[in-house]
C-alpha positions in Angstrom: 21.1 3.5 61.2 19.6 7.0 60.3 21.7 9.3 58.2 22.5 13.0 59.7 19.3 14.9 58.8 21.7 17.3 56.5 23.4 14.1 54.9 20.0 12.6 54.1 19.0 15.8 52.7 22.0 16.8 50.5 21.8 13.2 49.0 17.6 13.7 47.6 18.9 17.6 47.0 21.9 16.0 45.1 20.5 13.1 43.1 20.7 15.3 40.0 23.9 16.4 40.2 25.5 12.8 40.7 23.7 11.6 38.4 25.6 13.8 35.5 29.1 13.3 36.8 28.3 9.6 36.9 27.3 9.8 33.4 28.0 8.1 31.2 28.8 4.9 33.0 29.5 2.8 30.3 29.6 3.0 26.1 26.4 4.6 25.1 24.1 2.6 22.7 22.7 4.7 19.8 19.8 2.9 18.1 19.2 3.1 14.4 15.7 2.1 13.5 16.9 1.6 10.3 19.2 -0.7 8.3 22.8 0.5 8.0 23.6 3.5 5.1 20.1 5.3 5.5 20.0 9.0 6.5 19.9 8.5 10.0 22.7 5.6 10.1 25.2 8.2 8.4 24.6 11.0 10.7 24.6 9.0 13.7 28.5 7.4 12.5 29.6 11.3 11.7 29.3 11.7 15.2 30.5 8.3 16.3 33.6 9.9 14.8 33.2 13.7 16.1 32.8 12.5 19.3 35.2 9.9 19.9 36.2 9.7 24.0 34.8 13.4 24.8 32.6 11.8 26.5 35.1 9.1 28.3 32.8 6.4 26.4 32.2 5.6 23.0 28.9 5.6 20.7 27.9 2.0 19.9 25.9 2.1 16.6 23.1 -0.6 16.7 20.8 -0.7 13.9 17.5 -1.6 14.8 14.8 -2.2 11.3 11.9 -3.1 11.4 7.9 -2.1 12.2 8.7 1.6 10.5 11.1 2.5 13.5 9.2 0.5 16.0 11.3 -1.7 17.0 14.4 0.7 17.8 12.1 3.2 18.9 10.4 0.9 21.4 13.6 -0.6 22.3 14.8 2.9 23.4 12.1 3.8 25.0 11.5 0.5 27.5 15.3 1.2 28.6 16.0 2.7 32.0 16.4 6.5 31.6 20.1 7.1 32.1 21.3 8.3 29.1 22.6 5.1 28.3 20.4 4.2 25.3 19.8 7.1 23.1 17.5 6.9 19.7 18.6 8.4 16.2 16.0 9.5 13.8 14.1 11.8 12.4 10.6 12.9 11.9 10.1 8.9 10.3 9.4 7.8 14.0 6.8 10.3 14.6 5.1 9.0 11.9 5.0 5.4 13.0 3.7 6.9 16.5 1.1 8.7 14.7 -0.1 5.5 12.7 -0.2 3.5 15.7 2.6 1.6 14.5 4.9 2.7 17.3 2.4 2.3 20.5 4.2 3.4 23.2 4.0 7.0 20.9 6.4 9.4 20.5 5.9 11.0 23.9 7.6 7.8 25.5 11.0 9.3 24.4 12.2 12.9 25.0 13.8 14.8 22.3 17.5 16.2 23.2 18.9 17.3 20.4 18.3 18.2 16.4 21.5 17.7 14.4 21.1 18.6 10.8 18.3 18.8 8.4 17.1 17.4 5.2 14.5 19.3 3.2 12.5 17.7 0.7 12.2 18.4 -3.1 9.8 18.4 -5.7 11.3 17.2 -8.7 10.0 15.9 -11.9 12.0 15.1 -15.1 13.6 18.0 -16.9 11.5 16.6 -20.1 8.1 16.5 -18.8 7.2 20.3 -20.0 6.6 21.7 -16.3 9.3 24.3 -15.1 7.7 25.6 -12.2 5.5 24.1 -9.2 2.4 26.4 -10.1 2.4 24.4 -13.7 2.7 20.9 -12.1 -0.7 22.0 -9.7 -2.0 23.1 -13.1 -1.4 20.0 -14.9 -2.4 17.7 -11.9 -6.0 19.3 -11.6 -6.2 18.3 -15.5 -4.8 15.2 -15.5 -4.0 12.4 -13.3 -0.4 12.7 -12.1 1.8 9.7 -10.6 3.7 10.2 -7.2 6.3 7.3 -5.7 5.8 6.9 -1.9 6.0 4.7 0.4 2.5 4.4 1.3 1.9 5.4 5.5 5.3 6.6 5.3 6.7 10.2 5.6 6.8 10.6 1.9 3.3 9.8 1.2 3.2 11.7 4.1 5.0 14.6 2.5 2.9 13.9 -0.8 -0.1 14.9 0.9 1.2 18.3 2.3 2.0 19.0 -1.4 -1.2 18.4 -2.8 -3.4 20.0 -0.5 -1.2 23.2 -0.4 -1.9 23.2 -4.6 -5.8 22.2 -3.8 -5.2 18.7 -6.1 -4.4 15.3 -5.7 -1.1 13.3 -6.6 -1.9 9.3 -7.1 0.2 7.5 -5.2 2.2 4.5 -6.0 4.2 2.4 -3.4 8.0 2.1 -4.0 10.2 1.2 -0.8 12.6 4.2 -0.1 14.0 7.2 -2.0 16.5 4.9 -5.1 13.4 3.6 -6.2 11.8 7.0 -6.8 14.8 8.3 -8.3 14.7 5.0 -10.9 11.0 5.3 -11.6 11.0 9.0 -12.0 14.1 8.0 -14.4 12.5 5.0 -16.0 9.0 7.7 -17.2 6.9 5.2 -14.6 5.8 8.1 -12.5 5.5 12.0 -12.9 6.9 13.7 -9.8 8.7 12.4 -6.4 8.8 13.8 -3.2 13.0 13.7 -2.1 15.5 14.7 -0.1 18.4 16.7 -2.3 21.2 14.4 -1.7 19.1 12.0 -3.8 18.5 14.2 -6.9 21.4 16.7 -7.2 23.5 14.3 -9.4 20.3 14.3 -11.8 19.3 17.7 -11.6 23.3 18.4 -13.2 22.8 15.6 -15.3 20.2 17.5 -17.0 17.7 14.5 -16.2 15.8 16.4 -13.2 14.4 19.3 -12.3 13.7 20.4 -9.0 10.4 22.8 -8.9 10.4 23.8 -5.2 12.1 22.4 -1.9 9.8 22.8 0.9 10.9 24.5 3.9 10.3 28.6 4.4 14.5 29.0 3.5 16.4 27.8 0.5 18.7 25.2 1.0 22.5 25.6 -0.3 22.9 22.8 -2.3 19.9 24.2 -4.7 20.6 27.8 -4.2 18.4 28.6 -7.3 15.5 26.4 -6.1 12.7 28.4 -4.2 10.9 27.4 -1.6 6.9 26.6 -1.7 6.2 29.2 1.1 7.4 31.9 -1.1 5.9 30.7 -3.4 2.9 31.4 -1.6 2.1 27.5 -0.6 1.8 26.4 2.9 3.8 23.5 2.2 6.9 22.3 4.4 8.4 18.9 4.9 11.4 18.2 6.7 14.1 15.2 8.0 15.6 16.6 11.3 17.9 14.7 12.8 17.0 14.1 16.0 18.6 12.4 19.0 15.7 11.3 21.4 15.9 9.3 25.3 13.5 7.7 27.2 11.3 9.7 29.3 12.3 10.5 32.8 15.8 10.7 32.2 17.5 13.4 34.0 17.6 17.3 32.2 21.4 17.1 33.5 21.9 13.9 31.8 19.8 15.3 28.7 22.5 18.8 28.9 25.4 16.9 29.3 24.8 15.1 26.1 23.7 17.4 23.9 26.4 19.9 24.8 28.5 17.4 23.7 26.9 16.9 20.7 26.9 21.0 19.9 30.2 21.3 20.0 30.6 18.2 17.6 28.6 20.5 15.1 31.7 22.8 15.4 34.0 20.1 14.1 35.4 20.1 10.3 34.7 16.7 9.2 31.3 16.8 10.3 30.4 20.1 8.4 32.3 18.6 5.3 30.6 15.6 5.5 27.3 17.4 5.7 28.3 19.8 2.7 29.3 16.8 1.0 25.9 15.1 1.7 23.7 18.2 1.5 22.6 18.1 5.0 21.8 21.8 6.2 23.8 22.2 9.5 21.4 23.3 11.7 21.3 22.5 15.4 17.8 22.7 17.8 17.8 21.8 21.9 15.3 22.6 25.0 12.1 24.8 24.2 12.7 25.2 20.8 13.1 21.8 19.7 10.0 20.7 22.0 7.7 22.8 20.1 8.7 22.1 16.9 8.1 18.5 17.9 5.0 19.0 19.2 4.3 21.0 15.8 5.2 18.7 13.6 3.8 15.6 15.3 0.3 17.5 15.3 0.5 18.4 11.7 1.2 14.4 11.1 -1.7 13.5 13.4 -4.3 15.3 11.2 -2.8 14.2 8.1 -3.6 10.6 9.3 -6.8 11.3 10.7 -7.8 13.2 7.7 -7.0 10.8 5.3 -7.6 7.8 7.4 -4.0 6.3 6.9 -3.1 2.6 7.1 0.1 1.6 8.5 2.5 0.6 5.6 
């Protein structure tokens, strides 16, 4: 039987349309391509919470280690594009795309939404005689200086951006994640670390840190006193954004319809408590703007591992 000419028409015209009151259809499944507690695993709960039924279905947290993001990543983006499967992390997987760790590549998910941003620091102990970041390039063109990363990783990553913005060279040593930089920096094992704030604040007002720069182009609130490389006159920026990603090909309604919901969750008190409490910038990116900062970003990575000929870690 043929449908009405204007039926049939409406129904291709109106895909889109039913498509976003359809959605969701069912609890939506945010993957964490990390183990539970990490960066990405807290934000991703905050809004478990924010959210609640605004959408008429709740988040479902699963976390998803392994392959440096891989795994969740690929999971996410292998899932039909409904909305239903939605990917939480920041610019870590970008990184595995870049290293050919994550082979379907970063353009196999679409970015929707940026909720929140970590900024690394450059911190060194309060005892080590350098006070600003112009004397730590001075004393690591005379001598060798020590770095924790985890090699392939975003902080070697971000290690790299450091030293060529200074003209020198940081050697590198692997520790897993950012407690063990914090305890070798501690323990006099290596000279200077590469870290987000909520893992050296406690230290810095301990009087056992000190944070030379944070690098990003603004100043960050918890380390109001702490400028920034860039003006300091160092093209030198790292960041953690928050991102919530979906396969590509899902609809821009579907896309809309979740990251509304997710900007007015950046309205709500608990979140912006638990983000002050955490020293997570509340900052909040969709559509163009958050493409091409992607696209940035993931370029800058590119030539960073082309240039230095990077091995996956």
């Amino acid at each position: 039987m043929k449908l009405p000419l204007i039926l049939g028409l409406s129904l291709l015209l109106g895909a889109s349309p039913v498509a976003a009151q359809n959605y969701p259809s069912g609890p939506i499944n945010i993957v964490v391509p990390s183990v539970a507690g990490g960066a990405s695993d807290i934000v991703a709960r905050l809004f478990q919470q924010a959210v609640g039924d605004k959408m008429g279905e709740p988040f479902v947290i699963l976390n998803m280690p392994g392959g440096g993001t891989a795994l969740g990543a690929r999971e996410v983006a292998t899932s039909p594009a409904d909305g239903q499967t939605v990917l939480m992390m920041h610019e870590a997987m970008i990184t595995a795309s870049a290293l050919g760790v994550f082979d379907l590549g970063y353009r196999s998910l679409v970015p929707v939404a940026q909720t929140g941003r970590d900024v690394y620091t450059i911190t060194v102990r309060a005892d080590s005689g350098i006070e600003t970041l112009e004397e730590l390039y001075q004393e690591a063109a005379e001598r060798e200086l020590v770095t924790a990363v985890n090699i392939g990783g975003l902080g070697h990553l971000t290690s790299l951006i450091a030293a060529e913005a200074g003209g020198v060279e940081f050697a590198p040593v692997h520790y897993p994640g950012g407690i063990e930089w914090v305890t070798a920096l501690l323990g006099g094992h290596v000279d200077v670390i590469f870290s987000v704030p909520s893992d050296v604040v406690g230290y810095i007002e301990s009087g056992d840190f000190r944070t030379l720069a944070v690098m990003s182009d603004e100043r960050v609130a918890a380390l109001p006193d702490v400028p920034t490389t860039v003006e300091l006159g160092y093209d030198a920026k790292s960041e953690l954004n928050h991102m919530w990603w979906m396969p590509a090909g899902t609809p821009e309604d579907v896309i809309d319809t979740f990251a509304d919901t997710l900007e007015a969750a950046m309205e709500d008190e608990m979140i912006l408590q638990q983000f002050k409490n955490r020293f997570i910038e509340p900052v909040f990116s969709r559509g163009e703007e958050l493409q091409a900062y992607v696209s940035e970003v993931a370029g800058r990575i590119e030539k960073l591992v082309a240039d230095y000929d990077l091995q996956p870690n």
